[in-house]
C-alpha positions as CSV (number, residue, x, y, z in Angstrom):
1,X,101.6,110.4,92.8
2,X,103.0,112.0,89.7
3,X,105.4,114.7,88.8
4,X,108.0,115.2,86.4
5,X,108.8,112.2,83.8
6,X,111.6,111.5,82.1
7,X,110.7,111.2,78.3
8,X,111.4,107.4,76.9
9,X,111.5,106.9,73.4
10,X,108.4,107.8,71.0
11,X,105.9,104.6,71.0
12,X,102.4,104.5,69.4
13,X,99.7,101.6,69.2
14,X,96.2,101.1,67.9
15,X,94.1,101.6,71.5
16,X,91.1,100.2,70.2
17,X,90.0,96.9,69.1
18,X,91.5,95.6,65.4
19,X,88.8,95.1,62.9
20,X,85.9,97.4,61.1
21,X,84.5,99.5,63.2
22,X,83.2,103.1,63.5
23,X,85.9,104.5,65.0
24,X,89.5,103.6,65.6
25,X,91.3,105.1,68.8
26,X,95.5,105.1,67.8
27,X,97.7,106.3,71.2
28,X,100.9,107.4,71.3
29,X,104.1,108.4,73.7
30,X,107.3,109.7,74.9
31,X,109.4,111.8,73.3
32,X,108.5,113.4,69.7
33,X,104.9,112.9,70.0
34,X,104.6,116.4,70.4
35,X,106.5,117.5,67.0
36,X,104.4,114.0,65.6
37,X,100.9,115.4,66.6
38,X,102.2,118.7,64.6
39,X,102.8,117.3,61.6
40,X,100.1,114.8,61.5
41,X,97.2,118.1,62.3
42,X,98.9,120.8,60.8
43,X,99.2,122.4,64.6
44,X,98.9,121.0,68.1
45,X,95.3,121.1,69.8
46,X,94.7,122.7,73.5
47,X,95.8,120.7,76.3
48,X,92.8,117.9,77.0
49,X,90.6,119.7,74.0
50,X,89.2,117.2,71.2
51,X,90.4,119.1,67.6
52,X,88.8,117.6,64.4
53,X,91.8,117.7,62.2
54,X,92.7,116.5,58.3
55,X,95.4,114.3,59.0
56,X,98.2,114.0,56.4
57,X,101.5,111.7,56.5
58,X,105.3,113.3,56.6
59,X,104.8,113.7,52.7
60,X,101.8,115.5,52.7
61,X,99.3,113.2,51.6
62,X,96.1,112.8,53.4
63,X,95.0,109.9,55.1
64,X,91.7,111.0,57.0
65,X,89.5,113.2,59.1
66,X,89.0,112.5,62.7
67,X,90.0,114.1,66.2
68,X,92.8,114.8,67.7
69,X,93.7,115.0,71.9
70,X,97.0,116.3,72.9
71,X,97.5,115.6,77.1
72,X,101.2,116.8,77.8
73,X,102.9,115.5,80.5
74,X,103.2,115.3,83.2
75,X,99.1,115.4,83.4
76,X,98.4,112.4,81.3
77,X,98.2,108.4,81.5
78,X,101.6,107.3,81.3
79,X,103.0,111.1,82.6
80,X,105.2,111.3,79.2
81,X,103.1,113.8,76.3
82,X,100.4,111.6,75.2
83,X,98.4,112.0,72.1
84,X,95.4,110.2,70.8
85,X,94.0,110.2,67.0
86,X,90.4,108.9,66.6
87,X,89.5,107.7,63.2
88,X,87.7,106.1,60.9
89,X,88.1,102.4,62.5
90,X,89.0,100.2,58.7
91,X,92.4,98.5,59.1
92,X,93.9,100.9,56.0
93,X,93.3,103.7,58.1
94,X,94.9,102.4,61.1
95,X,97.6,100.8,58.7
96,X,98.3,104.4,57.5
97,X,98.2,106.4,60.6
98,X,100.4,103.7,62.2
99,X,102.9,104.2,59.1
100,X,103.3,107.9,59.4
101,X,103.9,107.9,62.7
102,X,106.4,105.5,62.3
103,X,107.7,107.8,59.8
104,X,107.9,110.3,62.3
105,X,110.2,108.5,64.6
106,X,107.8,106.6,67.0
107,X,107.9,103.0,67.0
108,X,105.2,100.6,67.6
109,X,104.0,99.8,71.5
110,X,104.7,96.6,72.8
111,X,101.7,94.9,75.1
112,X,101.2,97.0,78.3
113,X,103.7,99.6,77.1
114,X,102.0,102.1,78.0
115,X,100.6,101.1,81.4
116,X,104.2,100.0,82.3
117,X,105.1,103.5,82.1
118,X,102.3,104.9,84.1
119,X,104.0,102.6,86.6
120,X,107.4,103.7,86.3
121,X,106.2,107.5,86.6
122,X,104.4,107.3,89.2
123,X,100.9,107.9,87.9
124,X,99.5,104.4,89.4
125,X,100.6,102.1,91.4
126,X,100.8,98.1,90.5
127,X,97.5,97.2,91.9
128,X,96.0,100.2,90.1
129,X,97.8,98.9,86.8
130,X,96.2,95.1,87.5
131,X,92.9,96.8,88.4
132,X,93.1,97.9,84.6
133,X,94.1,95.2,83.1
134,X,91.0,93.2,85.0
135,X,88.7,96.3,84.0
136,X,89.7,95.5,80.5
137,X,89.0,91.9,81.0
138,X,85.7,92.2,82.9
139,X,83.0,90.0,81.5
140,X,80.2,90.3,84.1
141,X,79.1,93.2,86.3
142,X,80.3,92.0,89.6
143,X,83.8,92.1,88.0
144,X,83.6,95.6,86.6
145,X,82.7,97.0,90.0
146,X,85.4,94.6,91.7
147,X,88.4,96.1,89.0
148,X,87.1,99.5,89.0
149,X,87.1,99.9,92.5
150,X,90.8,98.6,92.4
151,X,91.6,100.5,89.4
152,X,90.7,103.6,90.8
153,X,93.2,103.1,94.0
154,X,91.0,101.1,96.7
155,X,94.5,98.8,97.2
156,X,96.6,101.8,97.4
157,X,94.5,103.9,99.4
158,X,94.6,100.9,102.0
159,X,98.4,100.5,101.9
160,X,98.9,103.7,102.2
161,X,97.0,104.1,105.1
162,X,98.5,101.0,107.0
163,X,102.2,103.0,105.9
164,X,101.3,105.9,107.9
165,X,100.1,104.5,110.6
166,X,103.2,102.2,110.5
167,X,105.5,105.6,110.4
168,X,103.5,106.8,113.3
169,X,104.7,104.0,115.5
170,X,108.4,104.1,114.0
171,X,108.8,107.4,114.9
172,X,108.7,107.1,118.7
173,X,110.7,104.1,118.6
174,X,113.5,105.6,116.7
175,X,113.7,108.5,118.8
176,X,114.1,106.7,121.9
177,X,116.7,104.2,120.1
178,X,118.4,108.0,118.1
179,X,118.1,109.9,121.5
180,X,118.5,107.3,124.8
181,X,119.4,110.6,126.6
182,X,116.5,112.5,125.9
183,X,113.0,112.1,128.4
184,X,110.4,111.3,126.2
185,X,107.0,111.8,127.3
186,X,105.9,108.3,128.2
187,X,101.9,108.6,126.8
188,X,104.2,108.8,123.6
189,X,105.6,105.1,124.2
190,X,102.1,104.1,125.8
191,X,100.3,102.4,123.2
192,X,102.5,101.4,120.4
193,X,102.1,97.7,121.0
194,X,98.5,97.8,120.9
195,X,98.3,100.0,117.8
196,X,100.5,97.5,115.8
197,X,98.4,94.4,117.1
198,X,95.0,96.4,115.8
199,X,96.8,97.4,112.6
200,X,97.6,93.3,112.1
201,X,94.4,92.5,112.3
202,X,93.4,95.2,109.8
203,X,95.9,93.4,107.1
204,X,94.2,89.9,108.3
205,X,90.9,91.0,107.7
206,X,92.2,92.2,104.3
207,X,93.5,89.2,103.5
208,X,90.5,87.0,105.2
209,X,88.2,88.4,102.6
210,X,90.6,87.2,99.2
211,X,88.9,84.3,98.8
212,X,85.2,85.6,98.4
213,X,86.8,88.6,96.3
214,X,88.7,86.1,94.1
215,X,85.5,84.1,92.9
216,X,84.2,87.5,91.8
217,X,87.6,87.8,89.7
218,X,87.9,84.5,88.7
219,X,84.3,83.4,88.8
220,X,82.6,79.9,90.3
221,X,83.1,76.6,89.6
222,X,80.2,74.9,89.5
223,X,80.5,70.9,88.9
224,X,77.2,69.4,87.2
225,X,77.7,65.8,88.9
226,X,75.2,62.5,89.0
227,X,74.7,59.0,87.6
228,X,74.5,58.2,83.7
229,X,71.6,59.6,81.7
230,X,70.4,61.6,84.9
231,X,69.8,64.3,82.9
232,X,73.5,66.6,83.1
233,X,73.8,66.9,79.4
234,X,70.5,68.4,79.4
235,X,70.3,70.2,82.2
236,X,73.7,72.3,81.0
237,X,72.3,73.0,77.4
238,X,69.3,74.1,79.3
239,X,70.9,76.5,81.6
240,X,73.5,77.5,78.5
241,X,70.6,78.2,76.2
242,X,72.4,76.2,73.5
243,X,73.3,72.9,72.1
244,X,76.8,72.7,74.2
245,X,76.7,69.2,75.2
246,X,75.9,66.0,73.4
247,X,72.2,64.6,74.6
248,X,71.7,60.9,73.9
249,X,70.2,57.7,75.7
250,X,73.3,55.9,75.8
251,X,74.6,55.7,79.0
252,X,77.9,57.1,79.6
253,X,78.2,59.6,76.9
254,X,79.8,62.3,78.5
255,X,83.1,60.8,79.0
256,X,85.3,64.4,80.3
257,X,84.6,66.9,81.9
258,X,82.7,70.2,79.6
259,X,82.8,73.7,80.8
260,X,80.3,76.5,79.7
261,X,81.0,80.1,81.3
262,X,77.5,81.8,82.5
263,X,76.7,85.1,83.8
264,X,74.8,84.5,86.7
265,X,73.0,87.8,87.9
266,X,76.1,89.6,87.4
267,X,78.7,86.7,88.8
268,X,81.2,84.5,86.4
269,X,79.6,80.7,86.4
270,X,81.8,78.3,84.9
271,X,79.6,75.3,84.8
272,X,80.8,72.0,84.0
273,X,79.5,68.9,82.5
274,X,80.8,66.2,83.9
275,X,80.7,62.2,83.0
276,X,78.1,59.6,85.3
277,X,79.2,58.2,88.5
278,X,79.2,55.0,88.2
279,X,81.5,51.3,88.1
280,X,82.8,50.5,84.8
281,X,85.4,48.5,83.1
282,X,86.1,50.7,80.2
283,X,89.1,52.7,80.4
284,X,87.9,56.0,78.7
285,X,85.0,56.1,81.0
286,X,86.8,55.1,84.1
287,X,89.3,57.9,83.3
288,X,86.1,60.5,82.5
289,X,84.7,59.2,86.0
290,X,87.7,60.2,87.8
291,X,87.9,63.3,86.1
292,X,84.5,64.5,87.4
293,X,85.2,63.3,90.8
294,X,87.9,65.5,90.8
295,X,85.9,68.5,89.7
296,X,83.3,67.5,92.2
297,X,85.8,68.0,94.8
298,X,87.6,71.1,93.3
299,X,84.5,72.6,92.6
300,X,82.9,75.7,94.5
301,X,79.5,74.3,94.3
302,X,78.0,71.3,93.2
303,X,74.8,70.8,91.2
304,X,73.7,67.3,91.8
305,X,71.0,65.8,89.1
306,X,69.0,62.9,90.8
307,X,66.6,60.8,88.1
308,X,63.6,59.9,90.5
309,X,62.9,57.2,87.7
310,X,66.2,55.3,88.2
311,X,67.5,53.6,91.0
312,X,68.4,55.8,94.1
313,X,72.2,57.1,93.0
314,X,73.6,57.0,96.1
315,X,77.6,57.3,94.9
316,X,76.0,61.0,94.0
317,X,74.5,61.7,97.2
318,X,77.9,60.9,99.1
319,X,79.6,63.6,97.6
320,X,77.5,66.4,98.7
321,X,78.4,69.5,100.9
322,X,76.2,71.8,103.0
323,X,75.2,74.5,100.5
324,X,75.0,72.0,97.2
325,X,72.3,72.3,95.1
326,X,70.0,69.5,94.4
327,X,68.0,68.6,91.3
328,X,65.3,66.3,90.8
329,X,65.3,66.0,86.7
330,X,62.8,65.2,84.2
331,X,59.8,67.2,86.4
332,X,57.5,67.1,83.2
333,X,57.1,62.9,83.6
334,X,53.9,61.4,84.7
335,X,54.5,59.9,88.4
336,X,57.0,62.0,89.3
337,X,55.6,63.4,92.2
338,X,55.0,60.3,94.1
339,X,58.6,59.0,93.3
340,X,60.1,62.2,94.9
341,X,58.0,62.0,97.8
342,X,59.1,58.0,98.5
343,X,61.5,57.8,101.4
344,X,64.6,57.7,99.5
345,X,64.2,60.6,98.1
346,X,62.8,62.6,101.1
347,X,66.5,61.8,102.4
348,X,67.8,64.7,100.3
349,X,65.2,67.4,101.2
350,X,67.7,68.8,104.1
351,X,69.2,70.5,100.5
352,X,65.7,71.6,99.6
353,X,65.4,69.8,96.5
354,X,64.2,71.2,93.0
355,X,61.8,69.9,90.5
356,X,63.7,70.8,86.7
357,X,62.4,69.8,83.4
358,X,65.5,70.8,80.3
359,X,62.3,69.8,78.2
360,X,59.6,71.7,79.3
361,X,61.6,74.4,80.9
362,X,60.0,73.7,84.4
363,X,61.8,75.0,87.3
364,X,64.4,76.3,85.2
365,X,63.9,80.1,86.3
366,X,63.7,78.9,90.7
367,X,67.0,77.0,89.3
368,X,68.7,80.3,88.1
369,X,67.9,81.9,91.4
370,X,68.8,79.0,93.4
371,X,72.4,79.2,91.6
372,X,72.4,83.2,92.0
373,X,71.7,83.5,95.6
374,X,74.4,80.6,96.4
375,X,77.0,83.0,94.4
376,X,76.1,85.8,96.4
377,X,76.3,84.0,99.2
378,X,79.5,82.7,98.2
379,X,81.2,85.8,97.7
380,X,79.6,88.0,100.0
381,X,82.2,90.2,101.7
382,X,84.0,90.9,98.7
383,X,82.4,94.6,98.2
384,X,84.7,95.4,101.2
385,X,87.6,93.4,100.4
386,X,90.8,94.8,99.2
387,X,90.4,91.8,96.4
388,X,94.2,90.6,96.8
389,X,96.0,88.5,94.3
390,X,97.8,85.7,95.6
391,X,101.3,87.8,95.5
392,X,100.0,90.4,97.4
393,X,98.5,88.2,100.0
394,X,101.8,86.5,100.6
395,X,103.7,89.8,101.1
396,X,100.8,90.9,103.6
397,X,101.3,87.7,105.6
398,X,105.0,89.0,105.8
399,X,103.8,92.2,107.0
400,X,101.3,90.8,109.4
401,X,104.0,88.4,110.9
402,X,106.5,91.3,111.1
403,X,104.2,93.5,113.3
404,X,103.5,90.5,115.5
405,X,106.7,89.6,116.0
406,X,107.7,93.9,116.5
407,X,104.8,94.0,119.0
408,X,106.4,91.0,120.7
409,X,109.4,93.3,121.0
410,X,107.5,96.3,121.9
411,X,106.1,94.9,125.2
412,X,109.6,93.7,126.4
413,X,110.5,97.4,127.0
414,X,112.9,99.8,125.6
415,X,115.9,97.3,125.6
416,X,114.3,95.4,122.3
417,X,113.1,98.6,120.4
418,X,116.1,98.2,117.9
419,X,114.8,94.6,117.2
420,X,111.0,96.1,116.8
421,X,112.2,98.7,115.0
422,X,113.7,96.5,112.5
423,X,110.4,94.4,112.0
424,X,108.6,97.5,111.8
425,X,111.0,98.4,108.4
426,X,110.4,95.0,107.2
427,X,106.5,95.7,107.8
428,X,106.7,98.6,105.5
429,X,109.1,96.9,103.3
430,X,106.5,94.4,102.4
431,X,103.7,97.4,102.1
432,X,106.0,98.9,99.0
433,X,106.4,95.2,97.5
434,X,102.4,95.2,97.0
435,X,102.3,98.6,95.7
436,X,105.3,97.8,93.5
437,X,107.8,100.2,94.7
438,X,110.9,97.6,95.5
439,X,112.1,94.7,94.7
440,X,109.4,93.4,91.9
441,X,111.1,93.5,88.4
442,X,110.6,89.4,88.5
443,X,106.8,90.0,88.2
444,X,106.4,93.1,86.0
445,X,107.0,91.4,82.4
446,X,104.8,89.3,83.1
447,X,101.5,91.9,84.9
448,X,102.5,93.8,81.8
449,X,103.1,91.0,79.1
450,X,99.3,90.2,79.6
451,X,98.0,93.3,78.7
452,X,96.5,94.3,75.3
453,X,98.8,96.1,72.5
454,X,97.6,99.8,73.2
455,X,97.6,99.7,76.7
């Protein structure tokens, strides 16, 4: 990708985050950043070389010391002449950089600006652009990998690969349907069909896999669920490492549901609180109830908190699923051994139980792992997925039903090559709408929108 650019108007934006810090990164673009980077240095560095430079506004008067990188285009982020000014990162510099280069005929970025034009050049394609825009947002290691790897043109490299091999099987086909005259070698027609079926199932497999890569970008819900006063409250704040939910004795407390976002061995936990099981007649709690049966049933995993010194909470045990994790609270009580070993309890130990204590901290640490190993378990696959957002997906199904439909044509003989031929285009039509090449200006204000100023 690349090439020439056409030169849009002069835009600059602080890069960096806002507030005191060392060093403040201020980007700029388009046409006049060239003459801009002049004025501001006093001369324009080498291509791609860091210059320390005394920069000075259109009057003269200087505003700091810092460096200066100058990346004409077309061999820079956006493919338009791109400069960057690193400075001293206090909002007076920034203010006064940002002011002079206004002064100098750029005008300030709007969010994803820049990116957008990387787009429209050519530079990257759209799942490139929303690999950096997840990059940027990454909070956990598994999502860094995930967007990097997407960033850096797994997505496109796929696509691009399913369009050749796509074009390979057009070609053939055209000619006969062009050239009905000419002889064409027959091993050239022998095959097609089965090539498009394989190259279907490639694109299902893709799509197969969005799921597990999706909990790595969006992380796991995992629903904290069990009778009043089983222990959730604690359990959380235990697992959180702070005071994020109310503890008390009373019974029925929590009454909605109360998320905390974890970093579980490198995945995204979203763990929520949610209010006791249980029959009531008052209408907050009846409403919280609900509430936490829904997240129960929306949830990825559940954590289910059983109080061996209670009465067997059996409303709890129905909801479980294969895979749930099952916890036996307040471990650090005398007698608690021989309660979980009565037969009620021993009813549960198909979910291998654990033994937790929030207030002695026992079992905590098998806990963590417990909840670790189900996330990788959960979203293992997704190192080789092509991790697909929801639009993409549906434009893949497209492509997928296309080829079936152009194989289906295929293996009827030459008389319905038009009609596979057709499909086939359609099949590559809905290739270029993932990339972003046709028919998506409904979606880019809003990929771009979300973006930070700067980029």
């Amino acid at each position: 990708m690349g090439g020439a650019a056409v030169q849009a108007e002069g835009i600059c934006a602080l890069s960096s985050a806002r507030g005191r810090s060392g060093v403040a990164v201020i980007r700029a673009s388009g046409r006049g950043v060239r003459e801009a980077v002049r004025r501001l240095c006093g001369s324009l560095p080498k291509p791609r070389q860091a210059m320390l430079c005394r920069f000075a506004g259109p009057d003269g008067a200087p505003i700091d010391r810092g460096l200066a990188l100058w990346f004409p285009a077309p061999a820079s982020f956006s493919g338009e002449d791109v400069a960057e000014f690193h400075v001293h990162g206090s909002s007076a510099v920034v203010a006064a950089m940002l002011k002079a280069l206004g002064a100098l005929g750029l005008r300030l970025a709007v969010a994803g600006e820049f990116s957008r034009r990387a787009f429209e050049n050519g530079k990257l394609d759209l799942t490139q652009i929303s690999g950096v825009a997840e990059l940027i947002d990454s909070e956990t290691e598994g999502q860094r990998r995930q967007a990097l790897q997407r960033a850096e043109g797994r997505v496109a490299r796929a696509l691009a690969d399913f369009r050749e091999r796509l074009i390979r099987v057009l070609a053939p086909v055209e000619a006969v349907i062009d050239f009905p005259d000419e002889d064409l070698p027959q091993d050239v027609l022998t095959g097609l069909a089965a090539e498009l079926g394989a190259l279907a199932e490639n694109i299902r497999v893709g799509i197969a896999r969005r799921h597990a890569a999706e909990l790595v970008r969006d992380g796991l819900k995992v629903a904290i669920i069990g009778a009043p006063n089983a222990g959730k409250s604690s359990l959380l704040n235990a697992l959180a490492g702070r005071e994020a939910a109310i503890v008390s004795t009373i019974a029925g407390t929590t009454r909605d549901v109360l998320e905390v976002h974890l970093d579980v061995r490198g995945h995204r936990v979203t763990l929520a609180d949610t209010a006791g099981l249980r029959e009531t007649q008052d209408v907050i709690e009846r409403e919280g109830v609900r509430r936490a049966r829904l997240a129960a049933g929306s949830a990825d995993l559940r954590l289910a908190v059983f109080d061996p010194f209670g009465r067997f909470d059996s409303v709890t045990a129905d909801l479980l699923q294969p895979g749930d994790l099952v916890i036996f609270s307040r471990a650090d009580m005398p007698g608690f051994k021989a309660t979980i070993d009565s037969e009620v309890y021993r009813s549960l130990n198909r979910f291998n139980p654990l033994a937790v204590s929030a207030v002695s901290g026992e079992g905590l640490g098998l806990l963590q792992e417990a909840l670790a190993a189900r996330a990788d378990a959960l979203t293992a696959g997704a190192e080789g997925a092509l991790a697909l957002h929801l639009r993409e997906e549906h434009a893949l199904q497209g492509a997928v039903d296309a080829l079936e439909r152009a194989r289906g044509q295929l293996q009827r003989g030459e008389a319905a090559f038009e009609l596979a031929a057709e499909d086939i285009r359609l099949a590559l039509h809905a290739l270029a709408q993932v990339a972003g090449r046709v028919d998506v200006e409904e979606v880019l204000d809003l990929i771009f929108s979300s973006f930070c100023i700067g980029k």
